[in-house]
MILOBA-161179 format. One record per residue: residue in one letter; x, y, z of N, C-alpha, C, O in turn. Coordinates in pm, whole numbers. Layout:
<rs>
['A', [X, Y, Z], [X, Y, Z], [X, Y, Z], [X, Y, Z]]
...
</rs>
This chain:
<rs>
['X', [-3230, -961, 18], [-3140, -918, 123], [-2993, -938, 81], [-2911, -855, 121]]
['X', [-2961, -1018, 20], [-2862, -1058, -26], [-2773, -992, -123], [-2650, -997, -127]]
['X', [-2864, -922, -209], [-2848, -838, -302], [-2813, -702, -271], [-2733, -636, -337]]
['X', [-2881, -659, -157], [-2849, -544, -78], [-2711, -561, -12], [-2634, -465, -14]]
['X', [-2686, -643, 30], [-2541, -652, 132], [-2456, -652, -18], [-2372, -565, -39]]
['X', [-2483, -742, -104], [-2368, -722, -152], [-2330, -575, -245], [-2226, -510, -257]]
['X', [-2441, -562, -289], [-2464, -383, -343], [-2372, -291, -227], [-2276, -224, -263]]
['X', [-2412, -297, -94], [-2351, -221, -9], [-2175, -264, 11], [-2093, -174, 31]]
['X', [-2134, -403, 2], [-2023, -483, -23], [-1980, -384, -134], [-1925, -278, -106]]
['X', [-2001, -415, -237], [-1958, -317, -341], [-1906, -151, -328], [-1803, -103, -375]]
['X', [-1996, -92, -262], [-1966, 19, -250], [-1838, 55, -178], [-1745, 125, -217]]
['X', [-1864, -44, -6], [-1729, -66, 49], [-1592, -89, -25], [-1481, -54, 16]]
['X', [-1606, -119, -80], [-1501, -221, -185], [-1409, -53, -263], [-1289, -27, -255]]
['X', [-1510, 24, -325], [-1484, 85, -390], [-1437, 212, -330], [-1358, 287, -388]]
['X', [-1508, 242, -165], [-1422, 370, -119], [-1323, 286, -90], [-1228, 315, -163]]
['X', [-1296, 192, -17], [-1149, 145, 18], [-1003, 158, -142], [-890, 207, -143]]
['X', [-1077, 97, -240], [-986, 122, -369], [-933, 292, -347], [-818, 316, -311]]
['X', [-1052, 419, -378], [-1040, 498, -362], [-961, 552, -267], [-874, 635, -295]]
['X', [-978, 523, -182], [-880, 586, -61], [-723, 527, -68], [-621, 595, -75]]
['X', [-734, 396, -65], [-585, 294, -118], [-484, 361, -242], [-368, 326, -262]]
['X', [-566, 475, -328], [-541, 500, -479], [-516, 682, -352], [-449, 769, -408]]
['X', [-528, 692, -315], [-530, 878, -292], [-409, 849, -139], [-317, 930, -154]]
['X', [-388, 775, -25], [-280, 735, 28], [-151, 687, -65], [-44, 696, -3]]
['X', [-139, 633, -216], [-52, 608, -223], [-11, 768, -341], [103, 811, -354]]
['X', [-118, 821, -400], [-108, 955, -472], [-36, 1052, -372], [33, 1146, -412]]
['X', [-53, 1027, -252], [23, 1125, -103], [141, 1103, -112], [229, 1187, -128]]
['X', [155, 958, -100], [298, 933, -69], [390, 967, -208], [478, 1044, -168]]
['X', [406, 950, -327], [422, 1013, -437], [422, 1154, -439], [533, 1198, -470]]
['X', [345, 1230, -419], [369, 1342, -403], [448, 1393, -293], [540, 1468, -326]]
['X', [432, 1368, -162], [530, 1383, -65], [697, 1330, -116], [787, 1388, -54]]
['X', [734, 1250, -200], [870, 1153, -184], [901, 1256, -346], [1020, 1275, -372]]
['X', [798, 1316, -444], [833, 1418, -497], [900, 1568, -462], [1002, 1621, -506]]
['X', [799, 1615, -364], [847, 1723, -260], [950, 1721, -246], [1028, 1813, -269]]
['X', [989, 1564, -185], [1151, 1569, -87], [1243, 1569, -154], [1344, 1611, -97]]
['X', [1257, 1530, -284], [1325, 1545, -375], [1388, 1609, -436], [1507, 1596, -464]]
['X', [1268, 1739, -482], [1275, 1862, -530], [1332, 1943, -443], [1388, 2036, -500]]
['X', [1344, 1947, -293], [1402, 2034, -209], [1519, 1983, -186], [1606, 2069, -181]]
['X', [1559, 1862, -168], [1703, 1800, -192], [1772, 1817, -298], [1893, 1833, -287]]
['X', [1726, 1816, -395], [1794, 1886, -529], [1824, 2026, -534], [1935, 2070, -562]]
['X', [1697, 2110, -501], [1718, 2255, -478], [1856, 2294, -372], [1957, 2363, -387]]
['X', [1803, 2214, -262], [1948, 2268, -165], [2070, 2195, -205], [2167, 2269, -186]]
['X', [2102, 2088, -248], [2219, 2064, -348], [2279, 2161, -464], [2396, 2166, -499]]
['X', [2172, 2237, -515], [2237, 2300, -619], [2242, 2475, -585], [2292, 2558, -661]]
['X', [2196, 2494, -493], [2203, 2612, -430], [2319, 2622, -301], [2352, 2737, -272]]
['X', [2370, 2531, -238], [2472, 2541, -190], [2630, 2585, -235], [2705, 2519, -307]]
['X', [2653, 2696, -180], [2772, 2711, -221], [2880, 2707, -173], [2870, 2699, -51]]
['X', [3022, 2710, -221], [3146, 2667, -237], [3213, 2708, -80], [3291, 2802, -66]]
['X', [3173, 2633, 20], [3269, 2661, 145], [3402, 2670, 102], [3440, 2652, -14]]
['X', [3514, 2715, 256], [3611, 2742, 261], [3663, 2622, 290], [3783, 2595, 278]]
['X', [3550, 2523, 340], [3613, 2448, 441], [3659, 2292, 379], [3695, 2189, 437]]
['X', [3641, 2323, 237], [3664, 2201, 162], [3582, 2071, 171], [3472, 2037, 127]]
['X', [3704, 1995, 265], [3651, 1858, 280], [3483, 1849, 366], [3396, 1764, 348]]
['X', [3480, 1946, 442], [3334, 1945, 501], [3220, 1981, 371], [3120, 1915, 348]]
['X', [3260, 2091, 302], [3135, 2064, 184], [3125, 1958, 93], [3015, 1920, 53]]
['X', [3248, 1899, 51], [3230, 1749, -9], [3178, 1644, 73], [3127, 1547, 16]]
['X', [3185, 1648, 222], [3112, 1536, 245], [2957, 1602, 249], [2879, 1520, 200]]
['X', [2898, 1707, 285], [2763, 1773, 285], [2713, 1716, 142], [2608, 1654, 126]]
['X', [2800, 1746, 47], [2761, 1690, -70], [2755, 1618, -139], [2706, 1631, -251]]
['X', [2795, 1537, -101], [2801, 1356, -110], [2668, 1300, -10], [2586, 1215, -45]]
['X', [2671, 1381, 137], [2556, 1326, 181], [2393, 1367, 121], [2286, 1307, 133]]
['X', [2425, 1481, 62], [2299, 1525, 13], [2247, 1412, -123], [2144, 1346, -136]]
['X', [2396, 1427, -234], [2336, 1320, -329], [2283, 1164, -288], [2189, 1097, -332]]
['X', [2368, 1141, -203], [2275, 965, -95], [2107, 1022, -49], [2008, 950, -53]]
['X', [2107, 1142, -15], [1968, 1153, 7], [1901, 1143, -106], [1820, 1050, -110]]
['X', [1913, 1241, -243], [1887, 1235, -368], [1844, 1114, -426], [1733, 1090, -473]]
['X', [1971, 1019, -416], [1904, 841, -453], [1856, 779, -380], [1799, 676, -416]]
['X', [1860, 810, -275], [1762, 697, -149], [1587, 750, -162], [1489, 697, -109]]
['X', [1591, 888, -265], [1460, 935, -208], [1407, 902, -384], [1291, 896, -423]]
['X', [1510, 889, -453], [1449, 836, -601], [1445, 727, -599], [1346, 705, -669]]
['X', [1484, 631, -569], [1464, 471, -480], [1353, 462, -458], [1287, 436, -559]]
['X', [1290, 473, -358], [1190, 484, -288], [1075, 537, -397], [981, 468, -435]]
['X', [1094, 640, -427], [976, 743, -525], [1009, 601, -658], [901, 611, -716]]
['X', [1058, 525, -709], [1073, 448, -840], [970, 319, -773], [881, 265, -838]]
['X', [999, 290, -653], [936, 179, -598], [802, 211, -559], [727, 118, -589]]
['X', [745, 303, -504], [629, 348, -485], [580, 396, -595], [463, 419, -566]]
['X', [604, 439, -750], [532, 447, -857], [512, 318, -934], [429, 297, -1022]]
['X', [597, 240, -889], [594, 94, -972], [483, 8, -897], [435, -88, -957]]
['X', [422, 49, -720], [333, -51, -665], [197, 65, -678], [93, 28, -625]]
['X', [197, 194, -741], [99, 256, -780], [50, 157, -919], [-46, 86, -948]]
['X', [150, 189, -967], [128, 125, -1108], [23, -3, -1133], [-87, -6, -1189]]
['X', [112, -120, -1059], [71, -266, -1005], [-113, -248, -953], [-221, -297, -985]]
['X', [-57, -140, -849], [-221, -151, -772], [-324, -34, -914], [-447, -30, -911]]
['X', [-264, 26, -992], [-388, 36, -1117], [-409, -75, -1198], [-521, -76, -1248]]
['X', [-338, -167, -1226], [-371, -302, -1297], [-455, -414, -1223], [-482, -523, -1273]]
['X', [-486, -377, -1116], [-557, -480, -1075], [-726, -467, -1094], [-781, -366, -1051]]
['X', [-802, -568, -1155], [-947, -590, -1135], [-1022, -596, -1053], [-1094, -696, -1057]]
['X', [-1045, -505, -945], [-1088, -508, -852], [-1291, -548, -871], [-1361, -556, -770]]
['X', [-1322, -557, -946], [-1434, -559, -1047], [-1519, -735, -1058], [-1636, -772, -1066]]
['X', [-1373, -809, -1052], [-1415, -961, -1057], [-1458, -1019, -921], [-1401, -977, -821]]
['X', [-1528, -1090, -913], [-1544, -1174, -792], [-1529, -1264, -818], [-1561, -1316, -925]]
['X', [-1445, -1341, -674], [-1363, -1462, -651], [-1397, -1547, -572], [-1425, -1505, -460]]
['X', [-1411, -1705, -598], [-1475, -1741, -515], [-1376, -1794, -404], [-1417, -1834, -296]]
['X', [-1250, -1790, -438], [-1168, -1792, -355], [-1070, -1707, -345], [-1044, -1677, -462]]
['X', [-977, -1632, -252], [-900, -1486, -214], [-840, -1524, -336], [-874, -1626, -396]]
['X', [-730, -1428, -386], [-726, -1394, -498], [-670, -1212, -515], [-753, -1124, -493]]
['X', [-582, -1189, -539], [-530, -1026, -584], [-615, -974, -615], [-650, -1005, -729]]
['X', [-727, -838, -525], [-804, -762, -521], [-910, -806, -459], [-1017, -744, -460]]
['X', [-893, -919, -399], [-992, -949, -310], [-1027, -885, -205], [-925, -836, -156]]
['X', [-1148, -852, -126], [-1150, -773, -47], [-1205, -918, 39], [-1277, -1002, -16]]
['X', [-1154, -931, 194], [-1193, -1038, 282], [-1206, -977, 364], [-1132, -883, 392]]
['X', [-1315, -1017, 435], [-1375, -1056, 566], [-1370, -1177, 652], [-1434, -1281, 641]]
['X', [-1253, -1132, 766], [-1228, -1222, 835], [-1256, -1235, 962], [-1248, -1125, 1015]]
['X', [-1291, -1336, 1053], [-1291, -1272, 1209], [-1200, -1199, 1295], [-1221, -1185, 1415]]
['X', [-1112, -1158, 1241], [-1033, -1062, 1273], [-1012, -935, 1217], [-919, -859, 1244]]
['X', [-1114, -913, 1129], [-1151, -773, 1060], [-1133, -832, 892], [-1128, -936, 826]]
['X', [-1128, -700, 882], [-1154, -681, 687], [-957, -621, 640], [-884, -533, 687]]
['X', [-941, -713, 542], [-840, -725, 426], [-818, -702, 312], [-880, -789, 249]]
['X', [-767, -637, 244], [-777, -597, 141], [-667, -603, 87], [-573, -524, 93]]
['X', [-687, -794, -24], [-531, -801, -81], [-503, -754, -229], [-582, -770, -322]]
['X', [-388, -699, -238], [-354, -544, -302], [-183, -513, -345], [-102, -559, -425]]
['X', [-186, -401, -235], [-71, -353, -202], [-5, -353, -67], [-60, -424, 17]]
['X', [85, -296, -36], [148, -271, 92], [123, -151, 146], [210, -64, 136]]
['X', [25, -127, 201], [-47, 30, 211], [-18, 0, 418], [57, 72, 482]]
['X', [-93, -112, 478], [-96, -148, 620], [-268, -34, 583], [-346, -11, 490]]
['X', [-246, 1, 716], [-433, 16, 818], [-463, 127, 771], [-410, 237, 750]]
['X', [-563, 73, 760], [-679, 216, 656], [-824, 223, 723], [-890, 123, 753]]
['X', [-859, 341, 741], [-966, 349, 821], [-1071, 401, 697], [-1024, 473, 608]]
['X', [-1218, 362, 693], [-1266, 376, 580], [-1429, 325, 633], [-1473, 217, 674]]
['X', [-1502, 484, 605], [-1652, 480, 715], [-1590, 401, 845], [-1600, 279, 861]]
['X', [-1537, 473, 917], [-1517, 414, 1064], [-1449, 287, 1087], [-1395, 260, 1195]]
['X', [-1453, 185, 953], [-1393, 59, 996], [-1271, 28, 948], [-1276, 20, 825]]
['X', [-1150, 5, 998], [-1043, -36, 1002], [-1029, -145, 933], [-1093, -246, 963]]
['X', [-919, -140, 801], [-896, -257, 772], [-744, -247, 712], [-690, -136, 703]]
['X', [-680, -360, 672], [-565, -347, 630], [-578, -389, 526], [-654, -476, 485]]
['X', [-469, -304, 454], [-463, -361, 314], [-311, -399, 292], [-213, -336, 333]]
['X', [-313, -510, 221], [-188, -617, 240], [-131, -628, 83], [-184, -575, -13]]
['X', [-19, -704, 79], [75, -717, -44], [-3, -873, -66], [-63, -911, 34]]
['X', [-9, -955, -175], [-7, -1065, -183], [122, -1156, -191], [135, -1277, -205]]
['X', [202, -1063, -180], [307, -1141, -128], [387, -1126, 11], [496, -1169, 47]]
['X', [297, -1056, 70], [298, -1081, 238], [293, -1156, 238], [226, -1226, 162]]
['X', [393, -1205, 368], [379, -1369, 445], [196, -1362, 445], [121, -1426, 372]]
['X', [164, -1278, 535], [-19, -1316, 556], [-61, -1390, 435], [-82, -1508, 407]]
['X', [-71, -1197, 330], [-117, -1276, 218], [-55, -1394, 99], [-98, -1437, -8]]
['X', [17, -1408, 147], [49, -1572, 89], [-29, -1674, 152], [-113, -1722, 75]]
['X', [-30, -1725, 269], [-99, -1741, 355], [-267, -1735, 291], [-318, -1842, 259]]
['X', [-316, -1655, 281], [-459, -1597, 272], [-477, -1644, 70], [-582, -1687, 22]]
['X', [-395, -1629, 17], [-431, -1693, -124], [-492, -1801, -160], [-410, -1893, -151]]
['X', [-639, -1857, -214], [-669, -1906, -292], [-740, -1974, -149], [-805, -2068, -193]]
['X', [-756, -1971, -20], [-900, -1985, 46], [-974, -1961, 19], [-972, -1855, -43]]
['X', [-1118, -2033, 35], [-1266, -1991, 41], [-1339, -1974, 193], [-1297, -2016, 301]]
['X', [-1442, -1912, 171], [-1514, -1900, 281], [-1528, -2051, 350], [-1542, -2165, 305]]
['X', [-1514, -1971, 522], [-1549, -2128, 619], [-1378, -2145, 635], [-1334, -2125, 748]]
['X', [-1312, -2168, 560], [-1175, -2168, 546], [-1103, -2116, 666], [-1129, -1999, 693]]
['X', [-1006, -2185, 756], [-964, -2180, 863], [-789, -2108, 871], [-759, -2126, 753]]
['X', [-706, -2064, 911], [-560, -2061, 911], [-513, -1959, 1045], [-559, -1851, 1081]]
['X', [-397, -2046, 1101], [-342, -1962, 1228], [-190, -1926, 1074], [-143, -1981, 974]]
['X', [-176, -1808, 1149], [-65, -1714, 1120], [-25, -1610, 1229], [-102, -1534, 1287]]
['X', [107, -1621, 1247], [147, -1559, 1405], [111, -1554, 1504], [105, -1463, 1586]]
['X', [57, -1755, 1504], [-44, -1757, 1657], [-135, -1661, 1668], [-153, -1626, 1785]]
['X', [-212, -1594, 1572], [-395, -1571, 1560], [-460, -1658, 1453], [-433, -1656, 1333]]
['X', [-539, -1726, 1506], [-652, -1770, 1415], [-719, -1690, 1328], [-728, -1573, 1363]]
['X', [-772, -1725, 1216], [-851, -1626, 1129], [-936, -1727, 1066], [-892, -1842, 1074]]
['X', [-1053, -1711, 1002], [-1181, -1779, 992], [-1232, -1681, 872], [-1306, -1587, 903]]
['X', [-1197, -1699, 746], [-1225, -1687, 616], [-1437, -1669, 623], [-1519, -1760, 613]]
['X', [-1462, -1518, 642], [-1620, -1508, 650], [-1653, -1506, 532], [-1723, -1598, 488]]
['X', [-1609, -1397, 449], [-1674, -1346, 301], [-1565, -1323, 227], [-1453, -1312, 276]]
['X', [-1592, -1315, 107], [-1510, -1279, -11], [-1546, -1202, -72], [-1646, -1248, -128]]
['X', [-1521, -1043, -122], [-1608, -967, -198], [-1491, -858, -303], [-1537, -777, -383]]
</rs>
């Protein structure tokens, strides 16, 4: 029986990676999009009469330009991070790629993704350097901790 849950544990484990890996492939591609059309309408705008109003249009467009390559540098660098991780090892205590089961649902420490729905069940997937998951590092099962006045009760580790 044991062998079965965790076989099925496993599988869980692996659409959640999957899905965690294709939400952050979205967001990358979306923060690409926005980019490419902010650039396009930057360089396709042309030379008003009105002077000082197209220099500021175009000054505000390039702030969009770096705020959206910002963002797109930081979200390929926690793609990156979340492909280096071993999701493969089991831990007997939480640990980066741990997947937990807590009495307050299922965790998945990782990245900074927040709530992921996956076969019907809701879980979040967290930074390990979230307050939580700081918090949640290097417990074992049975393992007790209040964080923002909720209790949580360390069930499984997988």
């Amino acid at each position: 029986m044991l062998i079965i849950f965790a076989t099925m544990s496993l599988h869980f484990k692996n659409k959640i990676i999957t899905a965690c890996k294709e939400v952050l492939d979205a967001k990358i591609k979306f923060l690409k999009d926005a980019l490419h059309e902010a650039t396009d309408a930057g360089n396709n705008e042309t030379k008003s009469t009105a002077g000082d109003k197209h220099e500021t249009g175009r000054a505000m467009m390039q702030l969009e330009q770096e705020k959206l390559g910002n963002q797109l540098v930081d979200l390929e660098s926690q793609k990156n991070d979340f492909d280096k991780i071993d999701f493969s090892i089991s831990h007997r205590a939480i640990a980066n790629g741990s997947l937990i089961e807590t009495s307050k649902g299922f965790f998945l420490l990782a990245t900074a993704i927040g709530k992921l729905e996956v076969d019907e069940i809701t879980l979040f997937v967290i930074s390990n350097k979230s307050p939580l998951g700081l918090n949640l590092l290097g417990l074992e099962p049975k393992s007790k901790i209040t964080f923002n006045g909720m209790s949580y009760e360390i069930k499984a580790i997988y």
